[in-house]
Biotite code that builds the C-alpha atoms (Angstrom):
import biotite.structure as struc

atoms = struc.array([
    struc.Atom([-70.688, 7.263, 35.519], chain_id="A", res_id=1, res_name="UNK", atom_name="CA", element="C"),
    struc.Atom([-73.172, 7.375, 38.079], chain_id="A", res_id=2, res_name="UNK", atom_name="CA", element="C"),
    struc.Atom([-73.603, 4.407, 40.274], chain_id="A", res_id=3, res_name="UNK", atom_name="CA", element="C"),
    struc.Atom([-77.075, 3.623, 40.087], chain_id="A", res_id=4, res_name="UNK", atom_name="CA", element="C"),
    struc.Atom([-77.017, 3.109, 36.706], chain_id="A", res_id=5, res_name="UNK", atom_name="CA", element="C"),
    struc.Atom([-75.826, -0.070, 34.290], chain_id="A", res_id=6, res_name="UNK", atom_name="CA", element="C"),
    struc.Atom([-74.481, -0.460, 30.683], chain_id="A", res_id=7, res_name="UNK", atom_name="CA", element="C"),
    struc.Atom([-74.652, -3.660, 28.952], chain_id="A", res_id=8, res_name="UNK", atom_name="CA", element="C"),
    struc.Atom([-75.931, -5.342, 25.758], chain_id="A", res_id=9, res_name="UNK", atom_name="CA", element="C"),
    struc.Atom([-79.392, -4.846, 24.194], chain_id="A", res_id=10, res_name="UNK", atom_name="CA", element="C"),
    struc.Atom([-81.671, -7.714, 24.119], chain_id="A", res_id=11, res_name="UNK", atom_name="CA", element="C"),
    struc.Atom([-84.845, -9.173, 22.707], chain_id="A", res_id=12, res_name="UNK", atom_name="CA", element="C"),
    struc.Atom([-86.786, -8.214, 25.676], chain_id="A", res_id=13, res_name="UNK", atom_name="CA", element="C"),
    struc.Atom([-85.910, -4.717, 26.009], chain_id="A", res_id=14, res_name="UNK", atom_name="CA", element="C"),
    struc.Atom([-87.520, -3.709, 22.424], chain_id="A", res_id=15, res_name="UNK", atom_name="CA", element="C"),
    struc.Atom([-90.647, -2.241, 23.910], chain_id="A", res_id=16, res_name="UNK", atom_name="CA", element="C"),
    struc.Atom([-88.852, 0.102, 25.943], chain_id="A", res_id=17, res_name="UNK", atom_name="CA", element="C"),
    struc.Atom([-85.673, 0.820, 23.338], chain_id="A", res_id=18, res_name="UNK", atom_name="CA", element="C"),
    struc.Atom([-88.689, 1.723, 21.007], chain_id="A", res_id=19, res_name="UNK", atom_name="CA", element="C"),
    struc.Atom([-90.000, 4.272, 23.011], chain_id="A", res_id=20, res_name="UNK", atom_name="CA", element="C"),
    struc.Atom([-86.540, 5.828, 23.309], chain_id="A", res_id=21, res_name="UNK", atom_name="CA", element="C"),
    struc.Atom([-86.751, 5.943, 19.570], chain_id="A", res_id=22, res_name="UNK", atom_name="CA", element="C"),
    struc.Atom([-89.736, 7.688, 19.489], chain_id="A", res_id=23, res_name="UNK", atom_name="CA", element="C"),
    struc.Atom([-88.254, 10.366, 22.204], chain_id="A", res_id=24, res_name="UNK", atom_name="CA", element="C"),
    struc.Atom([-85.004, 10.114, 19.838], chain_id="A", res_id=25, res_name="UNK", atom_name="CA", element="C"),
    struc.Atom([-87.069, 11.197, 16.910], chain_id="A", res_id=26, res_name="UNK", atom_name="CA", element="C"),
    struc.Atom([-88.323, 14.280, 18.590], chain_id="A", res_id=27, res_name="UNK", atom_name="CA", element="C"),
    struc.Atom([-85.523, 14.968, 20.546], chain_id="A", res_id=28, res_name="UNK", atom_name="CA", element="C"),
    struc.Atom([-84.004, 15.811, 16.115], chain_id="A", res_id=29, res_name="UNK", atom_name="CA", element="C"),
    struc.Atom([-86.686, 17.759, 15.401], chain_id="A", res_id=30, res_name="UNK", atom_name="CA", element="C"),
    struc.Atom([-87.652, 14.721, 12.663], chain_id="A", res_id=31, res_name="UNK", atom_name="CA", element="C"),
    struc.Atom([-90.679, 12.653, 14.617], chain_id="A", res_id=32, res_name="UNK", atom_name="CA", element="C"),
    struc.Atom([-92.268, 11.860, 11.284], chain_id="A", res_id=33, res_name="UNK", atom_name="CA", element="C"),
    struc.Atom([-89.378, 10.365, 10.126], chain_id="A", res_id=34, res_name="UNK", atom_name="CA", element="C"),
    struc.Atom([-89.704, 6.907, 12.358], chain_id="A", res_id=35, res_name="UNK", atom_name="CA", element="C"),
    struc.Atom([-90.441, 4.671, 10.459], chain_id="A", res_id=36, res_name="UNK", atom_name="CA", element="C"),
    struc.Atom([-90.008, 1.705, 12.678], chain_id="A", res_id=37, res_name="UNK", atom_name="CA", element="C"),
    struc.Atom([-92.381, -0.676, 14.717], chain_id="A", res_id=38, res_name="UNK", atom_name="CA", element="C"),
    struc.Atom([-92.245, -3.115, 17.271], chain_id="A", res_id=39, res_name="UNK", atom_name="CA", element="C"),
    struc.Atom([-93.021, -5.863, 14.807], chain_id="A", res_id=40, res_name="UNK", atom_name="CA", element="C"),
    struc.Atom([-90.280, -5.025, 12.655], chain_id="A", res_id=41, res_name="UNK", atom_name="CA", element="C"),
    struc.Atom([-87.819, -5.114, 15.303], chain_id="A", res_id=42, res_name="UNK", atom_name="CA", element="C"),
    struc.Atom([-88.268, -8.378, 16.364], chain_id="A", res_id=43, res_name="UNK", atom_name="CA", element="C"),
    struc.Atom([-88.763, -9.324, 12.206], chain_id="A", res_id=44, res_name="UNK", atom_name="CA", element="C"),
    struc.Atom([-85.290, -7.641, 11.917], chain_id="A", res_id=45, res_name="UNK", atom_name="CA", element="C"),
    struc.Atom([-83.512, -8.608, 15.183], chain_id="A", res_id=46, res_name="UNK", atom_name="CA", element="C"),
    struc.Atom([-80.878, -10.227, 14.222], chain_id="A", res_id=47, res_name="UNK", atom_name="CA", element="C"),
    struc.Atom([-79.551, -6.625, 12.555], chain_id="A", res_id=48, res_name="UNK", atom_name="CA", element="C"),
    struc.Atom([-80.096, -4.935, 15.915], chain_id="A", res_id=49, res_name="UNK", atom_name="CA", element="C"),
    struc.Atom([-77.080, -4.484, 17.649], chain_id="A", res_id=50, res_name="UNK", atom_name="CA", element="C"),
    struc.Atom([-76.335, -2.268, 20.459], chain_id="A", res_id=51, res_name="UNK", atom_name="CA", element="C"),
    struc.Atom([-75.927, -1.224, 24.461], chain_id="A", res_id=52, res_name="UNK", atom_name="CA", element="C"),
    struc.Atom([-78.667, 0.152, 26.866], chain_id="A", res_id=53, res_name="UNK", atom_name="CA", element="C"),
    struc.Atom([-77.823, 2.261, 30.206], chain_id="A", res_id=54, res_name="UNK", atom_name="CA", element="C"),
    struc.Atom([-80.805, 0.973, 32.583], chain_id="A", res_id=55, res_name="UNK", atom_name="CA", element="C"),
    struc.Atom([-81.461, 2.380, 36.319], chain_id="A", res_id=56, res_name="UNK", atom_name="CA", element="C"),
    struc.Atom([-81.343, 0.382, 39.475], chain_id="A", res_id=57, res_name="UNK", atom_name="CA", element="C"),
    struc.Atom([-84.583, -0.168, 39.069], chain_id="A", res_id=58, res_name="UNK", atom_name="CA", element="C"),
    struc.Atom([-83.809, -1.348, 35.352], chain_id="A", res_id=59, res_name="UNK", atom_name="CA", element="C"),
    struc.Atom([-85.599, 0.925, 33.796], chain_id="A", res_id=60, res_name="UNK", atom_name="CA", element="C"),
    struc.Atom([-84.261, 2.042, 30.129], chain_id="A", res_id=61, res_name="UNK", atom_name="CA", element="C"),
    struc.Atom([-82.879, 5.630, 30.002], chain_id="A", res_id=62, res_name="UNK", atom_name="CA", element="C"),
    struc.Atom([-80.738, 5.206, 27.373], chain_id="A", res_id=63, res_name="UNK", atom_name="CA", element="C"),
    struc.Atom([-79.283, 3.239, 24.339], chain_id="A", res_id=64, res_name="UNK", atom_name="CA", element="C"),
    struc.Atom([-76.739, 3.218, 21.408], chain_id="A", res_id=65, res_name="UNK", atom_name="CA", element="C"),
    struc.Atom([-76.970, 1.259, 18.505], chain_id="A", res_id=66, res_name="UNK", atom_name="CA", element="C"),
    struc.Atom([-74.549, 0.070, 15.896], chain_id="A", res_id=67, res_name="UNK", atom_name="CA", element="C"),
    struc.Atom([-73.520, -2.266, 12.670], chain_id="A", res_id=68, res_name="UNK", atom_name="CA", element="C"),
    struc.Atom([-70.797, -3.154, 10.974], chain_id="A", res_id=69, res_name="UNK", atom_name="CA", element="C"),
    struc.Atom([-69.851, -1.342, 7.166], chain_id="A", res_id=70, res_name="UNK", atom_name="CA", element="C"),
    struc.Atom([-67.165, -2.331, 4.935], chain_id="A", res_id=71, res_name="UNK", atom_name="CA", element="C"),
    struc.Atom([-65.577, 1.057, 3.657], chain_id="A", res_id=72, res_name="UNK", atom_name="CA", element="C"),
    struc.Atom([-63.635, 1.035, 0.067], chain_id="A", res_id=73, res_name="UNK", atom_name="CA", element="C"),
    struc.Atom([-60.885, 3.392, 1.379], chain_id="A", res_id=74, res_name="UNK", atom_name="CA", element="C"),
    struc.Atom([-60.203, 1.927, 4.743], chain_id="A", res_id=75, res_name="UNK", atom_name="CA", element="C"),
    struc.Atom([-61.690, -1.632, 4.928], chain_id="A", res_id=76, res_name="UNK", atom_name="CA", element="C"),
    struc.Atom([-64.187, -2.521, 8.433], chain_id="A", res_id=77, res_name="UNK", atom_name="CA", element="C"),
    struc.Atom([-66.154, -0.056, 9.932], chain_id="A", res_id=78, res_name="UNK", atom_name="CA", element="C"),
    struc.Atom([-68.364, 0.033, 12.736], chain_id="A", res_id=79, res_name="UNK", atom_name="CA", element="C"),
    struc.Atom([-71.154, 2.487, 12.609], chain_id="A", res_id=80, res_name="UNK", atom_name="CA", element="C"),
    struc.Atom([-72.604, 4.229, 15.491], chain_id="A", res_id=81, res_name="UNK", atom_name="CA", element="C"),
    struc.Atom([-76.273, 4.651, 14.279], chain_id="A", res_id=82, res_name="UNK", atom_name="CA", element="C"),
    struc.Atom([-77.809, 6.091, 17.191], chain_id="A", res_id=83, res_name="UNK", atom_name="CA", element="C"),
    struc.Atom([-76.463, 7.259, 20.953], chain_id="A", res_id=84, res_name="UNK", atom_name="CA", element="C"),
    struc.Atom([-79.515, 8.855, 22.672], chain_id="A", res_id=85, res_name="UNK", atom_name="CA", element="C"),
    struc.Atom([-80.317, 9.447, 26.408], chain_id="A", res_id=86, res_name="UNK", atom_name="CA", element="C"),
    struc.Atom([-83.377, 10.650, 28.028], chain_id="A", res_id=87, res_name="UNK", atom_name="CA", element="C"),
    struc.Atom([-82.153, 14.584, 28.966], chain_id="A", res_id=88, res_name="UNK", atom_name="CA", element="C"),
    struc.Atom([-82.190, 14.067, 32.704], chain_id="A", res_id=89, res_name="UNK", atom_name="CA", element="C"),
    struc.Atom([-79.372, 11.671, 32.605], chain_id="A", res_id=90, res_name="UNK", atom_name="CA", element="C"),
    struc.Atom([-77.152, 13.808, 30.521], chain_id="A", res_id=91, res_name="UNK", atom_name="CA", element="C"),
    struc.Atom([-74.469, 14.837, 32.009], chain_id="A", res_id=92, res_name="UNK", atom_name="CA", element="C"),
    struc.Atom([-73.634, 11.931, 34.556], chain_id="A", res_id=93, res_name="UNK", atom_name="CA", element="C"),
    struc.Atom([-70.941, 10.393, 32.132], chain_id="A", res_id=94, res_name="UNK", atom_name="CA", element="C"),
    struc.Atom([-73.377, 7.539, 30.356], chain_id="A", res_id=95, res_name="UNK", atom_name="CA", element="C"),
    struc.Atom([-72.883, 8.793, 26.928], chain_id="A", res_id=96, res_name="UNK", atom_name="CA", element="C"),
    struc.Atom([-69.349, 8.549, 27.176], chain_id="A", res_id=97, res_name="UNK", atom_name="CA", element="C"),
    struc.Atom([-69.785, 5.363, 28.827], chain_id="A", res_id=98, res_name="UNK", atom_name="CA", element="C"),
    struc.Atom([-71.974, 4.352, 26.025], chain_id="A", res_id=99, res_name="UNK", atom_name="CA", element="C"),
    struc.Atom([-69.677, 5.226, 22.929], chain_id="A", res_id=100, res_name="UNK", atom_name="CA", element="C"),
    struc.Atom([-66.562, 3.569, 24.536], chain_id="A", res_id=101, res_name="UNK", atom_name="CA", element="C"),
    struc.Atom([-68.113, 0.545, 24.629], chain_id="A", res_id=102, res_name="UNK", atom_name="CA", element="C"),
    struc.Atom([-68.897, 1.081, 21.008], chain_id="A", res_id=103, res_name="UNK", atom_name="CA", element="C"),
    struc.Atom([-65.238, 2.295, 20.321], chain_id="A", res_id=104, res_name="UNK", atom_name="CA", element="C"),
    struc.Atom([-63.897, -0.402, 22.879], chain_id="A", res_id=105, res_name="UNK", atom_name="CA", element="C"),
    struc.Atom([-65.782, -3.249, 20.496], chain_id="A", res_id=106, res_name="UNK", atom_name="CA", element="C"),
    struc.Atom([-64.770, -2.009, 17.428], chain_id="A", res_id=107, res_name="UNK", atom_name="CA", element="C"),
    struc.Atom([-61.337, -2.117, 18.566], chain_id="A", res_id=108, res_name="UNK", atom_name="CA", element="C"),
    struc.Atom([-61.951, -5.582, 19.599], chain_id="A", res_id=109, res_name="UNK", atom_name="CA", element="C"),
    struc.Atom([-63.476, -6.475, 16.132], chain_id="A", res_id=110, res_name="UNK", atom_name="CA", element="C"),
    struc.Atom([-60.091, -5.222, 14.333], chain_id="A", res_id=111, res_name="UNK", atom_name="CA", element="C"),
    struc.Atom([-62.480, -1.820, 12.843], chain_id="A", res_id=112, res_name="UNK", atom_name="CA", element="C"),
    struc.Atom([-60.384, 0.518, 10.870], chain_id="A", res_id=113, res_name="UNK", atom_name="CA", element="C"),
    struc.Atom([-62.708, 3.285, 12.560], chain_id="A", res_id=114, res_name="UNK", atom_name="CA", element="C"),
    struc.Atom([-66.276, 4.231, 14.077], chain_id="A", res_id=115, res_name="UNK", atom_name="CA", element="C"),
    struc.Atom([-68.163, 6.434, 12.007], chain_id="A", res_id=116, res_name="UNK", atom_name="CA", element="C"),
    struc.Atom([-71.378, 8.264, 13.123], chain_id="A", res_id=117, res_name="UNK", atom_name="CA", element="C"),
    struc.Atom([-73.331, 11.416, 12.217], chain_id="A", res_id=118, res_name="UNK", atom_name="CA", element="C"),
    struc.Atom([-73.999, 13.819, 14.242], chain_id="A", res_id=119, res_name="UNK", atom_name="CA", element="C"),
    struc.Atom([-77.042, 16.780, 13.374], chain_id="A", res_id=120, res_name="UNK", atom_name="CA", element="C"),
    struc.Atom([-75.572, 20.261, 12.117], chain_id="A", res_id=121, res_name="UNK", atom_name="CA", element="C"),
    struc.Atom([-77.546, 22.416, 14.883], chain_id="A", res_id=122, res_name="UNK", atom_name="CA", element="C"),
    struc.Atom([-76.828, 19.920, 17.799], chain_id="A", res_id=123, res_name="UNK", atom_name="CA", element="C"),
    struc.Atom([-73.163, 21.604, 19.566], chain_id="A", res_id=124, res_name="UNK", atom_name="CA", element="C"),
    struc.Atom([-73.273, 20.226, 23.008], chain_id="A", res_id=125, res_name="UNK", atom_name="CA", element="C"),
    struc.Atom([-73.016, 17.042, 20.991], chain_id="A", res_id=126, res_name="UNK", atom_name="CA", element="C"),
    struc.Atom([-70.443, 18.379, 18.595], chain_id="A", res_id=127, res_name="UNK", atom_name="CA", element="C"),
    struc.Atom([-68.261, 19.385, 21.522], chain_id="A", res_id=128, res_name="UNK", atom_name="CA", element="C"),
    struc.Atom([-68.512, 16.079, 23.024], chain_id="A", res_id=129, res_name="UNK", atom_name="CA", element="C"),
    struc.Atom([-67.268, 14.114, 19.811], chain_id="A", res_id=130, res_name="UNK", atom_name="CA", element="C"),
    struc.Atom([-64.754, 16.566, 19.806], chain_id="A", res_id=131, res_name="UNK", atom_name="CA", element="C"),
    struc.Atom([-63.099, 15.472, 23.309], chain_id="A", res_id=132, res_name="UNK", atom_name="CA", element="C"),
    struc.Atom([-63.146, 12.259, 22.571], chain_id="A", res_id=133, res_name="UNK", atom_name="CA", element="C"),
    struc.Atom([-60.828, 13.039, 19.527], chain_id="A", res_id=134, res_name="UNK", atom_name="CA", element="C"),
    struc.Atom([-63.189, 12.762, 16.531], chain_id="A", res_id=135, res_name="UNK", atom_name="CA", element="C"),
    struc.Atom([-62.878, 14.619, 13.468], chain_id="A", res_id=136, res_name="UNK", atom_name="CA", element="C"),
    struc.Atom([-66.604, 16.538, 11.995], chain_id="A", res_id=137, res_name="UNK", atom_name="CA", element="C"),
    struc.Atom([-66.534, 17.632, 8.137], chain_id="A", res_id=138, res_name="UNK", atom_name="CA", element="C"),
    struc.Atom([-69.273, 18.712, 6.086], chain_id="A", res_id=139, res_name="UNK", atom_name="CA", element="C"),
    struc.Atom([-67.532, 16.966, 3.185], chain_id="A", res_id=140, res_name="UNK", atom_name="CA", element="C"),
    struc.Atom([-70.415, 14.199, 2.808], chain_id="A", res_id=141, res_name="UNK", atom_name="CA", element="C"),
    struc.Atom([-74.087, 14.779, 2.349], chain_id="A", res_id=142, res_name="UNK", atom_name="CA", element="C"),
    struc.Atom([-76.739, 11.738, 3.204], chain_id="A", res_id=143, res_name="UNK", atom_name="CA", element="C"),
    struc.Atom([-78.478, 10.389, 0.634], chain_id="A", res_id=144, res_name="UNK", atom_name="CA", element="C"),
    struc.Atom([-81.552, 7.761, 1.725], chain_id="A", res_id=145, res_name="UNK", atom_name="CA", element="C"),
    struc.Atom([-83.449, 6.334, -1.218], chain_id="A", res_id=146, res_name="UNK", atom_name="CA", element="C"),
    struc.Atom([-86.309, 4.712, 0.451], chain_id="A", res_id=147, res_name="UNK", atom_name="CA", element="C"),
    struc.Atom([-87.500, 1.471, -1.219], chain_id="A", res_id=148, res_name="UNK", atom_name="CA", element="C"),
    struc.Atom([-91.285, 0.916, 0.014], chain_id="A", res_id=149, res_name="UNK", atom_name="CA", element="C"),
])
């Protein structure tokens, strides 16, 4: 990974810039209307927030991944890699990989069966790089979000 820039856990204090990223996240999938989020909420919520942030030298936030733990019928504890998102110029400089083996190197840590994540059906460069890491992609499963507001 490049050397002027930092993994390490997400924090209270780093919710107005993770939120932006969100916002860039949205767009980046094509789905902008679907954020639903706000900065209120997140601190309301923070306790569920869990994740890793890749900031500059200058600790600026360029990056993020977030995650929470599932209990799956078939295979027992899960951890699920909701989001992994960096801003496009820092693609390429081996923070995303950095980024999902901390994931992977946690869930290993908290005795997961597996990390399960979703990745969109148009997006290959991402495909590819799930793929060299070893994971397996099906189209057996379909989401299914019942919102409740």
């Amino acid at each position: 990974m490049n050397s002027n820039l930092h993994i390490r856990e997400l924090k209270e204090g780093d919710f107005e810039a993770l939120f932006e990223l969100f916002k860039e996240f949205t767009v980046f999938e094509r789905r902008p209307e679907a954020l639903k989020n706000s900065l209120s909420k997140m601190k309301k919520e923070s306790e569920y927030l869990k994740g890793f942030v890749v900031e500059t030298s200058e600790k600026k936030l360029v990056g993020y991944t977030t995650w929470y733990l599932a209990y799956h019928t078939w295979t027992g504890k899960a951890m699920h890699l909701d989001d992994l998102y960096l801003k496009p110029e820092f693609r390429g400089l081996g923070a995303g990989k950095a980024l999902i083996t901390k994931v992977i190197t946690l869930a290993k840590e908290m005795d997961c069966y597996k990390v399960k994540w979703q990745v969109s059906h148009w997006n290959e460069p991402a495909k590819a790089f799930y793929i060299s890491l070893g994971a397996e992609i099906t189209d057996i499963e379909h989401n299914c979000d019942l919102v409740l507001t």
